[in-house]
C-alpha positions in Angstrom: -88.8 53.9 13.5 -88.8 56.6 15.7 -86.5 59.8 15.7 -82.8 58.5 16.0 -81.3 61.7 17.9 -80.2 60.9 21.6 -81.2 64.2 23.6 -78.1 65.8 24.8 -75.5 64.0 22.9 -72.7 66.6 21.8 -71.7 64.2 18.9 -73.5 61.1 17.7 -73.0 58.8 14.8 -76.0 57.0 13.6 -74.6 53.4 11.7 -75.7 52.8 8.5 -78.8 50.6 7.6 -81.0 51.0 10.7 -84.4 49.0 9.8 -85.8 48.5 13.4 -84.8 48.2 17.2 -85.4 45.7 20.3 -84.9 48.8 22.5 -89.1 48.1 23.2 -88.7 44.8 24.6 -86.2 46.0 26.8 -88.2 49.0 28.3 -90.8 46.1 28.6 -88.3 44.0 30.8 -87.1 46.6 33.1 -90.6 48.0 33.5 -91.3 44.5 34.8 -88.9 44.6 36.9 -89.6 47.7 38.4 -86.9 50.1 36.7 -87.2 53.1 34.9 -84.8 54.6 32.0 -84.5 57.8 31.6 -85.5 59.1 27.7 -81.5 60.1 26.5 -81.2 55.9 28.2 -83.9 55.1 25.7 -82.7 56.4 23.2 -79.3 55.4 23.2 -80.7 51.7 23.7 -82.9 52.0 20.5 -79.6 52.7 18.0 -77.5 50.2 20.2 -80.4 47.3 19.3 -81.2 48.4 16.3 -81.4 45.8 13.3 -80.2 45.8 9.7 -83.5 44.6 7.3 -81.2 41.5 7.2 -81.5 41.1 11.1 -77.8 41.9 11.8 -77.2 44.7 14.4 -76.8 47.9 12.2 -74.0 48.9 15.2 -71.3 46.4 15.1 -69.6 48.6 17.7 -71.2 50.3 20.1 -69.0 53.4 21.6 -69.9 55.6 24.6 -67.7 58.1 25.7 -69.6 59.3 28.7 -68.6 61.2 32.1 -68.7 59.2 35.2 -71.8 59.1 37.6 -74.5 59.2 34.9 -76.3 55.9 34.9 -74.5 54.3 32.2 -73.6 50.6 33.7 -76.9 50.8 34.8 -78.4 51.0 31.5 -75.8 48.7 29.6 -76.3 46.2 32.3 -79.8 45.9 31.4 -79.2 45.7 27.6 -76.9 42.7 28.5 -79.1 41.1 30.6 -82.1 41.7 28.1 -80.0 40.2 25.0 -78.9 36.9 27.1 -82.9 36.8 28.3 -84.0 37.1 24.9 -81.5 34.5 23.2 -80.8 31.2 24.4 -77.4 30.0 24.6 -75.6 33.5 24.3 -72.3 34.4 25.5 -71.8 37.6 26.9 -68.7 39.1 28.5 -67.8 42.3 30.8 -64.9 43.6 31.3 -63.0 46.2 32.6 -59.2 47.7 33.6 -59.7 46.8 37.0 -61.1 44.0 39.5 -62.6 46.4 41.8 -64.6 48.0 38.5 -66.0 44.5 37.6 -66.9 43.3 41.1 -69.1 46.6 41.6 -70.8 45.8 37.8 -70.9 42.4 39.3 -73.0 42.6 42.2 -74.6 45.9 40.6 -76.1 43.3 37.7 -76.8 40.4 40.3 -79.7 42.7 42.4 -81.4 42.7 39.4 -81.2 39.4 38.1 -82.3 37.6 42.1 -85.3 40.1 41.6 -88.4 37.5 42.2 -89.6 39.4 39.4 -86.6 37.5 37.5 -87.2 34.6 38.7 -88.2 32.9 35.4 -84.8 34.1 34.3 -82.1 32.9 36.9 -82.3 30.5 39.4 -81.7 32.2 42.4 -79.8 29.3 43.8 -77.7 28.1 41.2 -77.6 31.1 38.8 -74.8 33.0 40.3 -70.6 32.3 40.8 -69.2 34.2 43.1 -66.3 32.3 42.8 -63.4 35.3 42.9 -62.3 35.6 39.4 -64.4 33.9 37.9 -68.0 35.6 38.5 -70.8 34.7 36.4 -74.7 34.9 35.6 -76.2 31.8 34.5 -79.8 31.8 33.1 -82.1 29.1 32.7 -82.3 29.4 28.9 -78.1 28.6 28.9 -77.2 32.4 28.6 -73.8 33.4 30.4 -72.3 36.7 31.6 -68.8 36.1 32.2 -67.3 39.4 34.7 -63.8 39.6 33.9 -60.3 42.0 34.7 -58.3 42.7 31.5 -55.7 43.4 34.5 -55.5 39.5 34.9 -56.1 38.6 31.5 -58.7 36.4 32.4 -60.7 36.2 29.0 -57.9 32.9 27.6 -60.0 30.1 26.8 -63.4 32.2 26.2 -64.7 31.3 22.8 -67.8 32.5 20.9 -68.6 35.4 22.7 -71.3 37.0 21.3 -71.6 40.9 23.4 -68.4 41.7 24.4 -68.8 45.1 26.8 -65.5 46.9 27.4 -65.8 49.2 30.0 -63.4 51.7 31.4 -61.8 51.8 27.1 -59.6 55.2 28.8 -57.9 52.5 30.0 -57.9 50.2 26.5 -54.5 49.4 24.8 -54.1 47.5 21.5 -52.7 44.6 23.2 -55.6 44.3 25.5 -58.0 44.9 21.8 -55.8 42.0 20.3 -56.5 39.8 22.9 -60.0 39.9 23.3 -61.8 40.4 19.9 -60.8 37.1 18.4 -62.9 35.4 21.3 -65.9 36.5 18.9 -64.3 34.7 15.9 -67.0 31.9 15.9 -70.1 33.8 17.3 -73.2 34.4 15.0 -74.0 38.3 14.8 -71.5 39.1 17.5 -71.3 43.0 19.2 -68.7 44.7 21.1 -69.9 47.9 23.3 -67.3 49.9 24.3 -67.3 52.8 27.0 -65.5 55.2 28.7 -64.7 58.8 29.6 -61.6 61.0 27.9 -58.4 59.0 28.2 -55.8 61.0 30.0 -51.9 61.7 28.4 -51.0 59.1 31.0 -53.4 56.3 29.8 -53.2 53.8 27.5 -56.4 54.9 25.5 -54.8 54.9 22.1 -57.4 51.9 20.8 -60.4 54.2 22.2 -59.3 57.2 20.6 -58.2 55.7 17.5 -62.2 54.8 17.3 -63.4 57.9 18.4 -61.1 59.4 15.8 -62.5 57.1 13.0 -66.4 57.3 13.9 -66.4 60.9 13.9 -64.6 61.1 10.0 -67.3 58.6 8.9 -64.9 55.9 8.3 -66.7 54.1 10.3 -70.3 52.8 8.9 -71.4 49.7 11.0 -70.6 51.8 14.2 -72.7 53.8 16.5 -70.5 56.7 18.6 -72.1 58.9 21.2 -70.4 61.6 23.5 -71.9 63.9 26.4 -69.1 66.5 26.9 -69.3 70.4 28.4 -67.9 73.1 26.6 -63.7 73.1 26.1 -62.8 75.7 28.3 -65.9 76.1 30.5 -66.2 77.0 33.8 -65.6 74.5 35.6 -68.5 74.6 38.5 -71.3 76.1 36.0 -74.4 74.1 36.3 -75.8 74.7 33.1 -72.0 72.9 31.4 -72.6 69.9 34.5 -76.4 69.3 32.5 -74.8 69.1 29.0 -72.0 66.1 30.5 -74.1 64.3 32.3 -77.7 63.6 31.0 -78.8 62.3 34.5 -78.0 65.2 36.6 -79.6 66.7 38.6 -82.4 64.2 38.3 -80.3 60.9 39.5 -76.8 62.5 40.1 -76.6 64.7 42.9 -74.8 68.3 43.1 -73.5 66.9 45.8 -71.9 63.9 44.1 -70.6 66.2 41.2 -69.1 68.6 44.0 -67.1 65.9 45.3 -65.3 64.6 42.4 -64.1 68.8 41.9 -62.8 68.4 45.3 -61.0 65.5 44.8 -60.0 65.2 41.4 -57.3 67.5 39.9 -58.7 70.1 37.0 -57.4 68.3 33.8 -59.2 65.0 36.0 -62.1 66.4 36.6 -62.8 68.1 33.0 -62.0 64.4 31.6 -63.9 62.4 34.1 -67.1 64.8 35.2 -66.9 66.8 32.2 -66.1 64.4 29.5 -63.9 66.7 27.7 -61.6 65.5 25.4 -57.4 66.6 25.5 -56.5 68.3 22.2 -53.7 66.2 21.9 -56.1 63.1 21.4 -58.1 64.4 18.6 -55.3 66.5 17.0 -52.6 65.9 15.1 -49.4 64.6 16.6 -47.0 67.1 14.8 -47.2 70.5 14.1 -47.6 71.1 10.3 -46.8 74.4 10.8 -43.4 73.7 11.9 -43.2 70.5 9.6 -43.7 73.1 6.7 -40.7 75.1 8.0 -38.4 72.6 7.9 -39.0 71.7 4.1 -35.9 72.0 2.3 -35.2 71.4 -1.5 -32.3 68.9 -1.5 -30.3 67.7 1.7 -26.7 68.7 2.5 -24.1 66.2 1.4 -21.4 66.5 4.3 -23.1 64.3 6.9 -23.1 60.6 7.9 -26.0 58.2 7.2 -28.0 56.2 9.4 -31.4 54.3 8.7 -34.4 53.0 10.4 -37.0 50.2 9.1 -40.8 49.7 9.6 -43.3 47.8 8.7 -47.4 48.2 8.6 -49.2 45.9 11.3 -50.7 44.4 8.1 -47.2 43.7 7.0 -48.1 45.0 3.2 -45.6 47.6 3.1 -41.8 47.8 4.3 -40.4 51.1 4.8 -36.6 52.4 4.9 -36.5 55.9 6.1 -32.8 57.7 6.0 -31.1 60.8 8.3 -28.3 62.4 7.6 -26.6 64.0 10.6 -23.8 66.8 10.3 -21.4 67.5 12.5 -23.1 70.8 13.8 -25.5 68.4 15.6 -28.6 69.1 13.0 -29.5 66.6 10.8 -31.9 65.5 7.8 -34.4 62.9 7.3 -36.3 61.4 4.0 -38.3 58.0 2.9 -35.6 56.3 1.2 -37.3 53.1 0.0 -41.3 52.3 0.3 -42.5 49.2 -0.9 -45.3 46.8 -1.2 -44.5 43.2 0.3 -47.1 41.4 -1.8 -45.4 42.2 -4.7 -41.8 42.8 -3.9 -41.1 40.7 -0.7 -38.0 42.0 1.5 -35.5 40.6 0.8 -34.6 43.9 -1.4 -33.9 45.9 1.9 -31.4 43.6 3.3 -29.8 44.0 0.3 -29.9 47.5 -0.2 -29.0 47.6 3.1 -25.9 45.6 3.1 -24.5 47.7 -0.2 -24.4 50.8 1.9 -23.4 49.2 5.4 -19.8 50.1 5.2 -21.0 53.9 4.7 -23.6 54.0 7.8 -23.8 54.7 11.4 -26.4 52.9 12.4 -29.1 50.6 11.5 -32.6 51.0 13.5 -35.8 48.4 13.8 -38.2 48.8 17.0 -38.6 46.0 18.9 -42.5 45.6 18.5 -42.4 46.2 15.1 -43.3 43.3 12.5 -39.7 44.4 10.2 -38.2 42.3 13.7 -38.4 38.9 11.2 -35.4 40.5 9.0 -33.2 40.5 12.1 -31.8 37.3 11.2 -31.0 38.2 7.7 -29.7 41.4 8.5 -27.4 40.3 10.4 -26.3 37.5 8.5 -25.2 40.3 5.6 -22.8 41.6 8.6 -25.0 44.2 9.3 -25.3 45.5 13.6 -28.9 46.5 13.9 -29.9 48.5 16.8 -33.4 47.3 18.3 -34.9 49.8 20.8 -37.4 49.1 23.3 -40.6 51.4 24.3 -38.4 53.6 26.3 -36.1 54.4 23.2 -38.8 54.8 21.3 -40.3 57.5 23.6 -37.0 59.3 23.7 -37.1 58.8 20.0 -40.3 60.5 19.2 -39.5 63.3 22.0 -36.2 64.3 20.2 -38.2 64.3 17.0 -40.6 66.7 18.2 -37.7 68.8 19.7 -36.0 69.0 16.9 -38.7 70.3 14.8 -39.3 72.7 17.4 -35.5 74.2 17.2 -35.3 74.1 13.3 -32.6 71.4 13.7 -34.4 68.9 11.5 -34.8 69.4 7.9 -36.9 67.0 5.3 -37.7 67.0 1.3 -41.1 68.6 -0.3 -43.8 65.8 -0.6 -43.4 65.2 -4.3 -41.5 62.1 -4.1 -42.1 62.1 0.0 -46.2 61.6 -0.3 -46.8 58.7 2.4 -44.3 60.3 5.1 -45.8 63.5 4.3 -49.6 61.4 4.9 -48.1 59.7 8.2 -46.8 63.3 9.4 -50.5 64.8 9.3 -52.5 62.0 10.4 -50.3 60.4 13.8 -51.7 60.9 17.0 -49.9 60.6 20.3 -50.3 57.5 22.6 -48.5 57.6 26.1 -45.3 54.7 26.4 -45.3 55.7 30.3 -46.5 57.8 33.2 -42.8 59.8 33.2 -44.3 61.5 29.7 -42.8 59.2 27.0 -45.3 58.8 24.0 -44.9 57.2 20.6 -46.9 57.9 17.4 -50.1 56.3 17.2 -52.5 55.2 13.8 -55.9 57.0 14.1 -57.4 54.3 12.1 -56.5 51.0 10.7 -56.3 52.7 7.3 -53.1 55.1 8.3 -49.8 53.7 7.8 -47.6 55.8 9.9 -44.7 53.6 9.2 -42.8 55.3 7.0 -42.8 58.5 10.3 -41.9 55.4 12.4 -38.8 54.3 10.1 -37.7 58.2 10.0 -38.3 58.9 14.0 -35.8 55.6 14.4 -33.3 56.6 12.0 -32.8 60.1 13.6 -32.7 58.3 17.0 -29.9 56.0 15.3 -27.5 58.4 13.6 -28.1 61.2 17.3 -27.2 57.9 19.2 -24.6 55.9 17.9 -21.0 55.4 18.4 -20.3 53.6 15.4 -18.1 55.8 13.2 -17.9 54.9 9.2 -14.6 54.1 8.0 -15.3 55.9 4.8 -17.8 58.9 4.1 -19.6 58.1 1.0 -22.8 59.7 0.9 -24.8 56.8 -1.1 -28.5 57.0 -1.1 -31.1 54.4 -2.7 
């Protein structure tokens, strides 16, 4: 093949075992048709098709974060339409946030396909819904585009989907993730393309920057990542920082169209949306190890009350107890008191730990959306009054955990002994609960388990929280 760089691209990961490309029969369809790509179009189309030796697509996952106003529906919208052209039968879906987004895409990707020089492709007459909500492209071989809102949840009932293209991911939360990727369960050599710009600390991007996160520490080996971004901290109107975000200017995008999203968009906006500029906090870690060192003490106080919070991994492999003591001068101490693995302990053995030590503790802590919710029943069954909080006490949660830190009210053990709290401490990110500030902690990747931070974060909120006073003050830890 060809060279594999994309001209431009600030970062770029290449996936592993690229043998060859359709990008050629592609070119070949839009030239037909009358359209030009431009070469950074090109290129990005030659690693998004590219083929294993097998004849598996060497990029699973195809992720774009790119600034707005640079061609890229344009181009996707043509690899879509090429891939249900070139294979009969195929199931493709688009989606985005909102239904304004997908009926632009919609009738964007209809003038091309009721081109006459399509006409072999589509039948003009009977190729195209229009019904609202349900927009599609038919073509003659069988292929389907399916334009759907993830504001609607539309996508129930789709099945073997085969391209699934998520557009506007700064928009992309895990519930939305969870309920559209098992729609490609069944579908031979499925691909997901997902693109965006810079999520803001207002949206829900955590699945988008949890990838972004992952591509660029080479976790990631069947995915391709590419990002056009300016300088952090450029000026904001330079020309020369306008060519590095957005490969199609000043060629295809105006200065004229660039000038109006700096008058109209806020700064932070505009650097995220024109600029493509990440925020620190999205590819930084959530808590400052610096202050995290500071509060390292050597053993915990002993004239405090006890409190606890439980967690559990989405995979449900590992059950965490984490404890806080707090003392009456309002400052108070957390640790890991009991991680362990599911598969070969169960859980029972918290519930009963738990109930040994009720009599002697404040407060008992589970989130609401997390899987340790199934030991409800058997908690309280031991007599035990668990406290569930909801996202909003989970923001306030994580908030006073970060305060504290900050104050030098919050104390913790050295990692010997403390190893995967110390791991979920450097590696959380930040995801935003609500657009008054709230944020939880985040995984970067599916390999982070940041439960046993969780289980901690819960128990503080617990023991700063509650009114229930112990009748005794016996400082027993597991």
């Amino acid at each position: 093949m060809t060279s594999l760089n994309i001209d431009g691209a600030d970062r770029l990961v290449i996936p592993d075992g690229v043998h060859s490309s359709q990008e050629p029969s592609l070119n070949a369809l839009a030239n037909a048709a009358g359209d030009r790509f431009d070469v950074w179009q090109r290129q990005i189309n030659r690693l998004a098709l590219s083929m294993t030796v097998e004849g598996f697509w060497a990029a699973r996952n195809v992720v774009m974060s790119i600034p707005r106003q640079t061609g890229k529906t344009f181009d996707v919208g043509w690899l879509v339409i090429h891939r249900c052209a070139r294979t009969p039968g195929l199931r493709a879906v688009w989606t985005a946030q909102h239904f304004s987004v997908i009926k632009d895409t919609f009738e964007g990707m209809c003038g091309i396909v009721l081109r006459p020089e399509m006409a072999s492709l589509v039948d003009p007459d009977h190729g195209i819904s229009l019904a609202a909500g349900k927009e599609e492209i038919r073509f003659r071989n069988g292929s389907r585009i399916f334009f759907r809102a993830r504001e609607r949840g539309a996508l129930r009932g789709v099945k073997k989907v085969a391209l699934l293209v998520i557009d506007e991911c700064q928009h992309l939360s895990d519930s939305a993730m969870a309920a559209m990727l098992p729609t490609q369960n069944r579908a031979y050599n499925p691909q997901t393309i997902y693109m965006g710009t810079p999520p803001g600390p207002k949206d829900n991007g955590e699945a988008f920057t949890r990838m972004r996160t992952k591509a660029l520490s080479g976790r990631s080996h069947s995915s391709m990542y590419v990002e056009f971004c300016a300088e952090r901290g450029c000026d904001p109107l330079d020309r020369e920082q306008w060519k590095k975000a957005n490969p199609s200017y000043p060629g295809h995008t105006s200065d004229e169209s660039i000038m109006n999203l700096y008058d109209n968009l806020a700064g932070d906006d505009f650097n995220r949306e024109a600029l493509g500029i990440w925020d620190e906090h999205s590819t930084s870690a959530a808590i400052d190890q610096a202050k995290w060192d500071e509060a390292t003490v050597n053993r915990r106080r002993e004239d405090g009350v006890m409190s606890f919070g439980i967690d559990m991994n989405p995979d449900r492999t590992r059950l965490t107890i984490g404890a806080c003591m707090k003392y009456a001068d309002d400052t108070a101490h957390i640790e890991l008191a009991e991680y362990r693995d599911t598969n070969r302990d169960g859980v029972m053995w918290a519930v009963n730990l738990l109930e040994r030590v009720w009599d002697d503790t404040a407060a008992v802590v589970i989130d609401a959306q997390s899987p340790a919710m199934s030991l409800i029943t058997d908690l309280q069954e031991a007599g035990i009054h668990v406290t569930v909080t909801n996202s909003a006490a989970m923001g306030q949660a994580c908030g006073r955990f970060q305060d504290m830190l900050k104050d030098g009210t919050l104390t913790h053990l050295p990692e010997d002994g403390q190893q995967p709290l110390w791991t979920a401490v450097r590696k959380a990110t930040i995801r935003p609960i609500n657009k008054q500030g709230l944020f939880g902690w985040n995984r970067p990747d599916d390999d982070t388990d940041i439960s046993p931070l969780v289980a901690c974060t819960i128990a503080l909120h617990g023991a700063m929280t509650t009114r229930r006073d112990p009748t005794r003050e016996t400082e027993t830890w597991f």
